[in-house]
Structure formats: structure tokens, C-alpha cells
C-alpha positions as CSV (number, residue, x, y, z in Angstrom):
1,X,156.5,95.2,57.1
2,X,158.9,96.0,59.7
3,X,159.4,93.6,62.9
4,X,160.5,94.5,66.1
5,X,161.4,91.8,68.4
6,X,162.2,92.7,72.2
7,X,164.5,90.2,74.2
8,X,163.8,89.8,77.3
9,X,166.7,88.6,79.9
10,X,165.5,84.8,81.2
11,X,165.2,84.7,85.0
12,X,165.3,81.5,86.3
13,X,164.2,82.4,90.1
14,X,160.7,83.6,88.1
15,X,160.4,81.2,86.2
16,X,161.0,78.4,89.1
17,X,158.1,80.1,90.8
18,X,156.1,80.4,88.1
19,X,156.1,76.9,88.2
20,X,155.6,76.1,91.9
21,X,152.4,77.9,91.3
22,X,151.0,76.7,88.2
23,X,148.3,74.1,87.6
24,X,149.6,70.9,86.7
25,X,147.4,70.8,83.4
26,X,149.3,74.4,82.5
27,X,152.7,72.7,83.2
28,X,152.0,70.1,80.8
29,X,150.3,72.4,78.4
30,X,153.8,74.7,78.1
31,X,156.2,70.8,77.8
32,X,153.8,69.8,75.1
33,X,152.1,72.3,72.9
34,X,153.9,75.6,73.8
35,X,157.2,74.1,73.9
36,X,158.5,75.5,70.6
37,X,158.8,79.1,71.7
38,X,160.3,78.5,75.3
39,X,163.7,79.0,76.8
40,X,165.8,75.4,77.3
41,X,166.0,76.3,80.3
42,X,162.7,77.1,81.1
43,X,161.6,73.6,79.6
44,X,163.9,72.3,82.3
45,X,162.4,73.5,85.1
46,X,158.7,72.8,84.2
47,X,159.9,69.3,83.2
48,X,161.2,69.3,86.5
49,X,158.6,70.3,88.3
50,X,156.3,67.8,86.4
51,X,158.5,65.2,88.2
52,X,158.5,66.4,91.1
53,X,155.0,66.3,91.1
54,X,154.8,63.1,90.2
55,X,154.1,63.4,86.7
56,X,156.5,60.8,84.1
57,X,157.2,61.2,80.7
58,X,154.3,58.6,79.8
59,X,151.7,61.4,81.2
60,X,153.7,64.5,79.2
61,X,153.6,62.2,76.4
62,X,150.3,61.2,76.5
63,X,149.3,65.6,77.1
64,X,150.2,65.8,73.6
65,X,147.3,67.0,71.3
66,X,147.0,68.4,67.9
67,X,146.8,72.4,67.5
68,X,146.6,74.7,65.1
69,X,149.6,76.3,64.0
70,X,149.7,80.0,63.9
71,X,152.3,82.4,62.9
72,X,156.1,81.3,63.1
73,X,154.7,77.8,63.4
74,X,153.7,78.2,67.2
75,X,150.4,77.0,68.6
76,X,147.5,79.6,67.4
77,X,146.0,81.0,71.1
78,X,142.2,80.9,71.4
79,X,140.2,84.0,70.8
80,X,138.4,83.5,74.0
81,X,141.3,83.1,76.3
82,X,144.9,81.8,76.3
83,X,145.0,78.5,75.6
84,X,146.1,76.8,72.7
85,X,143.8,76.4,69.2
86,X,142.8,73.2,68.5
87,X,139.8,73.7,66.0
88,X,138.8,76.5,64.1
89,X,135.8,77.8,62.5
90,X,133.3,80.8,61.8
91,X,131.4,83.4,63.6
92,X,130.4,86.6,63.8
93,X,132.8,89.3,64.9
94,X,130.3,91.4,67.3
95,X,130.3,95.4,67.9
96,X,129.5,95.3,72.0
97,X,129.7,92.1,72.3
98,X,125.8,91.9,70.7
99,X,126.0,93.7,67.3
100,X,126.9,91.1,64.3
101,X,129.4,93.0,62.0
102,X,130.8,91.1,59.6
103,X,132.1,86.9,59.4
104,X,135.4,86.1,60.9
105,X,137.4,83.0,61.8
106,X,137.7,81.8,65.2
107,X,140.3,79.6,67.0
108,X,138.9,77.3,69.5
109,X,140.8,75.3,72.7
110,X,139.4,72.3,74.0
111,X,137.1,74.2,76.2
112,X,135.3,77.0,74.5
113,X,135.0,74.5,71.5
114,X,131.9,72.8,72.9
């Protein structure tokens, strides 16, 4: 199988207000579980904002929860939105959204677990 990867030129001015405008939960979220596949740079300047928030490294340290690893050994997503996997499990794969098809696996965050 052939892979294509696309670079994309890091832009710090974004990326500082990416973080000015994200939750504090999605800050820590991207220091702790989605760290592997960011920028250094990047990581900088959520950590920083973090602290200027008010956030210490007690708090990021304490954000760390188990996932489930998914390809290249980042943090599987959820099949309901965004967030990372932490549990897994089985259900049907739907045609509209009503129509069982067949059995698949499903990743789960914290939320759409319950």
C-alpha cells in the first residue's frame, strides 16, 4: 500500500490563537493524550497557555488517562466525534443511521461511553 503524507508548514500565529480560544479541557487533552503527534513547538504554546491560565503541571499530570492506541501508536479518535478512545467494544454498523448491517467495533471517549 502506498502512503502519501502531506507536510504542512507550522504557523505559530494560528496555533497561538487556536489556543487563546480553546477550552481548557481541549488544552490539556492535546499536552496529555494527543501529544505524540504534535509539533514541539506547538506543545510549547499550549503548555503555555495552560499556565497562563492557571493550570500547573500537577493538573496536566493528573489529565493523563489511558487510551486506546490506534495506528502509528497515536490515540484511536472516537467514532462519534473527535475525542480520544478510551474503551472499545461492539455494535452494529447502521445503513441510515437505523438499518443494522453487519457487527463492527467501536471506539468510545469518556463521554459517548456511558
Amino acid at each position: 500500500m502506498l502512503e502519501v503524507r502531506v507536510m504542512i508548514r507550522f504557523d505559530a500565529h494560528k496555533t497561538l490563537l487556536n489556543a487563546r480560544q480553546a477550552t481548557t479541557e481541549d488544552l490539556l487533552e492535546r499536552v496529555t493524550v494527543q501529544r505524540a503527534g504534535m509539533e514541539p513547538e506547538a506543545l510549547e504554546i499550549f503548555e503555555d497557555e495552560l499556565r497562563r491560565r492557571g493550570v500547573g503541571r500537577e493538573q496536566i499530570e493528573a489529565a493523563r488517562r489511558p487510551t486506546i492506541a490506534g495506528a502509528g501508536g497515536f490515540a484511536a479518535a472516537c467514532s462519534f466525534c473527535r475525542r480520544p478512545a478510551v474503551a472499545q467494544g461492539w455494535g452494529w454498523h447502521r445503513l441510515w443511521g437505523r438499518v443494522p448491517v453487519f457487527p463492527r467495533r467501536f471506539n468510545y471517549c469518556e463521554e459517548h461511553r456511558r
